[in-house]
C-alpha positions in Angstrom: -41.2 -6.2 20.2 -42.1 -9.9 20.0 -38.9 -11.0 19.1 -37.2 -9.2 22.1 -39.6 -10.1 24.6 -38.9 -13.8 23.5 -34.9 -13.3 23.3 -33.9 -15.8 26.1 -30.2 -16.2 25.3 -27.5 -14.0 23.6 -23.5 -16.2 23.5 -20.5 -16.0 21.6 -19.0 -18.8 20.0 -15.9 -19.2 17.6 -17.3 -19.1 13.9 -17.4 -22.7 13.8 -19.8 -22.9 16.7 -17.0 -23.8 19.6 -17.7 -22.2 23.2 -15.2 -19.5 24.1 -12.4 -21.3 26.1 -12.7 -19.8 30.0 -9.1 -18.4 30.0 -9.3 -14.9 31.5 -8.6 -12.9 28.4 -12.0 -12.1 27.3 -15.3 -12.1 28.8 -19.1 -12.4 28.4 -21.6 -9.6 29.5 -25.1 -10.1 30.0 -25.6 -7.2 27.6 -24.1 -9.5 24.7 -20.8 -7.6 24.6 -17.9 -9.4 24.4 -15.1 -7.6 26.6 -11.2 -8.2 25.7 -8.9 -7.6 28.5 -5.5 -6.1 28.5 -2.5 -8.3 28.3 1.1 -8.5 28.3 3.1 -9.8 25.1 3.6 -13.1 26.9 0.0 -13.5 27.5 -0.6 -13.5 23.8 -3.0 -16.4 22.4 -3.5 -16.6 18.8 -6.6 -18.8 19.8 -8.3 -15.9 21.2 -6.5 -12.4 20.2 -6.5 -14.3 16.3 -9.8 -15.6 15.6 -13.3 -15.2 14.0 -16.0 -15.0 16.7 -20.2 -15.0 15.8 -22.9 -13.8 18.3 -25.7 -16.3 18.3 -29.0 -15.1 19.3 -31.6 -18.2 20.6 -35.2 -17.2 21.7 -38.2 -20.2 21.6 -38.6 -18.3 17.8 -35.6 -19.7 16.8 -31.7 -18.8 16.5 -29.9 -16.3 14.7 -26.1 -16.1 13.6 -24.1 -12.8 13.3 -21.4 -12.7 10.5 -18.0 -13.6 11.4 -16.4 -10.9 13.2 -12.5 -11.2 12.9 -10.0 -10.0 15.6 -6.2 -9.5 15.5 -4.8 -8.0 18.6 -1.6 -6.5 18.2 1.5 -6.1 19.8 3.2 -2.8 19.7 6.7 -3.1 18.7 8.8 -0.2 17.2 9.7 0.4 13.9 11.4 2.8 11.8 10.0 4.0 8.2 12.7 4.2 5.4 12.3 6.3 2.0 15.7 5.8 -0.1 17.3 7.7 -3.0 15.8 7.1 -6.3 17.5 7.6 -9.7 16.0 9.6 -12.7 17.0 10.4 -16.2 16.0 14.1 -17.1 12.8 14.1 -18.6 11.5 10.9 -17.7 9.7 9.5 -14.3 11.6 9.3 -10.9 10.3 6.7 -8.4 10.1 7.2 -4.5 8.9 4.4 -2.2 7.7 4.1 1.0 8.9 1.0 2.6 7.2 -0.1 5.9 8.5 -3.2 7.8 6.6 -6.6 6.7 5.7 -7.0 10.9 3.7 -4.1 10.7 2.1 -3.7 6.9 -1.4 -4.4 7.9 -1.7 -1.7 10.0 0.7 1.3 9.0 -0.5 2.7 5.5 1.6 5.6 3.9 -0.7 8.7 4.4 1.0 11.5 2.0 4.5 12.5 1.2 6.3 15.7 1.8 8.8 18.2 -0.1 10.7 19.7 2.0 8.8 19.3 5.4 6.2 21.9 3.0 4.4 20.7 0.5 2.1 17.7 1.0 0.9 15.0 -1.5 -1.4 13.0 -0.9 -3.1 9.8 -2.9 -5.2 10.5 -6.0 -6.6 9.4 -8.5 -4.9 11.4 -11.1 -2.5 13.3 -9.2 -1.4 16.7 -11.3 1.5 16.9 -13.9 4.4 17.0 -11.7 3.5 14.8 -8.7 1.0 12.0 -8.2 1.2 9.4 -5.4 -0.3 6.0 -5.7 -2.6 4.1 -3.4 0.1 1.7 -2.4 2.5 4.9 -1.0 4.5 5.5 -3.9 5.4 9.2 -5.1 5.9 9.3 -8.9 7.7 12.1 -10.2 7.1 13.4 -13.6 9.3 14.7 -16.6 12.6 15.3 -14.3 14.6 17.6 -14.2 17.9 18.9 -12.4 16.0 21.2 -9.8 14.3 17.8 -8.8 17.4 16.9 -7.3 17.4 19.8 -4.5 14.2 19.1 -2.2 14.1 16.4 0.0 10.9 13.7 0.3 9.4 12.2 3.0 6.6 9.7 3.1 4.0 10.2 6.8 2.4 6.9 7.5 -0.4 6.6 10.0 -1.1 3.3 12.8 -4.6 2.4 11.9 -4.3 0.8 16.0 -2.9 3.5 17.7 -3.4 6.8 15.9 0.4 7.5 15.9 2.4 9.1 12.9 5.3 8.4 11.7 7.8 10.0 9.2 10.2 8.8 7.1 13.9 9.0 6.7 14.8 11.4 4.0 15.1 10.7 0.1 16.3 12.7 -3.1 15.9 12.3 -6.1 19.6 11.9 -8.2 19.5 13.2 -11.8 21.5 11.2 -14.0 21.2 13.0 -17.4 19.0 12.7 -20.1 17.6 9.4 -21.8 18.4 9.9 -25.2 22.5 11.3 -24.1 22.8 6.9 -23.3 22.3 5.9 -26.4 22.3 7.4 -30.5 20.6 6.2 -33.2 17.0 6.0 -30.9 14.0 7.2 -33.7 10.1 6.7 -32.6 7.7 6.6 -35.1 4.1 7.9 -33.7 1.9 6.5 -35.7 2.9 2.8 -36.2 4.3 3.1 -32.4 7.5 1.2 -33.6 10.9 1.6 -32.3 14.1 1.1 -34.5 17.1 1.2 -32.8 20.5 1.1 -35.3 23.9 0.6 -34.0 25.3 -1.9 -31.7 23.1 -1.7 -28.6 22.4 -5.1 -25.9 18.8 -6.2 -25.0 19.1 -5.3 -22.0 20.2 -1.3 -22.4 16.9 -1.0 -25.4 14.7 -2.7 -23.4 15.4 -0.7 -20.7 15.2 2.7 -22.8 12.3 1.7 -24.5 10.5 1.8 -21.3 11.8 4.8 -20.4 10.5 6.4 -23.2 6.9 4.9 -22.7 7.0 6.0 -18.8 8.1 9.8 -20.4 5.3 9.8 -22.9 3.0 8.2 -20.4 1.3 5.8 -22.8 -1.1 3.1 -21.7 -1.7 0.5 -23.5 -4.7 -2.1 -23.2 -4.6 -5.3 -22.5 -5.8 -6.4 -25.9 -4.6 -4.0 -28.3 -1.0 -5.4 -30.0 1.7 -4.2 -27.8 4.4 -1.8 -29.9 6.8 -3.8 -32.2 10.4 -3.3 -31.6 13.1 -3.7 -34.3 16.5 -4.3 -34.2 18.5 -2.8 -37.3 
């Protein structure tokens, strides 16, 4: 009770001590709050709707800083949500991506995706054998096959700001075949985790495979253990 019966004084400043600039487009109450005022986009100023403010407290016991509080006001402009086709060998991992326009990224997060406007996934930590969906939006599809080319996917995203939700275009998933119909002469060997590859094959086509493969099998690797060894034959 001392402390508040001594308060004399409660401002905001800019972080670096500054004094708010008197420009109409946020105010001061005797309460301590700091009020910003509606504005049109032309009355945007990155000086005050993007900077770090601090509440200083000053009583005759001394003065007292808040931490930085940051503000971004935003604009709202419209944008559209896209989810494209992906591509997927039977058997292996199919790959659907949420893409949200850069201008708005900081405040539109993808929420869950949808099969067929039914059933929802959502972000996990694990996700379940078929479907799993990552914490940056993407939907990874498991061990593919040619019913995974019928539904249709769409990814919701939210407007942290605003509240509003927004859906997706529509994607689908194209089977292409199976992994192991692209090339012959493919034989894995468990327990030394090598790879031999005979016939005439490019880099680029094995490398491409052999990934393939590890996505399929889903085998993680650690950051320090030897990484498999590939031969060419």
């Amino acid at each position: 009770m001392r402390v508040l019966d001594a308060l004399s004084a409660v401002t905001w400043t800019y972080q670096d001590g500054r004094p708010l600039a008197n420009s109409g487009l946020v105010a001061e109450h005797s309460n301590g709050t700091l009020q910003f005022a509606p504005f049109p986009s032309q009355a945007y100023d990155a000086a005050v709707h993007d900077a770090v403010y601090a509440c200083r407290l000053a009583s005759s016991l001394g003065v007292v800083v808040s931490t930085p509080v940051a503000v971004r006001a935003v604009i709202e402009t419209p944008y559209d949500v896209e989810a494209y086709d992906a591509h997927a060998l039977t058997g292996n991992v199919a790959l659907l991506t949420c893409v949200v326009p850069p201008y708005v990224q900081g405040y539109v997060t993808a929420t869950s995706w949808v099969r067929d406007d039914v059933y929802n996934v959502v972000p996990s930590q694990f996700g379940d054998d078929k479907y799993h969906m990552t914490s940056s939006g993407d939907l990874l599809v498991f061990n593919v096959v040619q019913a995974d080319g019928g539904p249709t996917y769409r990814c919701r995203t939210v407007n942290s700001i605003s509240g509003v939700t927004t859906v997706s275009s529509s994607a689908r998933i194209i089977v292409t075949g199976e992994a192991f119909d692209m090339i012959s002469g493919v034989t894995t060997v468990s327990s030394s985790a090598r790879i031999i590859v005979t016939g005439e094959v490019s880099v680029c086509i094995f490398q491409l495979i052999c990934s393939l493969m590890l996505l399929a099998n889903r085998k993680i690797f650690d950051r320090d253990s030897s990484k498999p060894e590939l031969m060419l034959v």
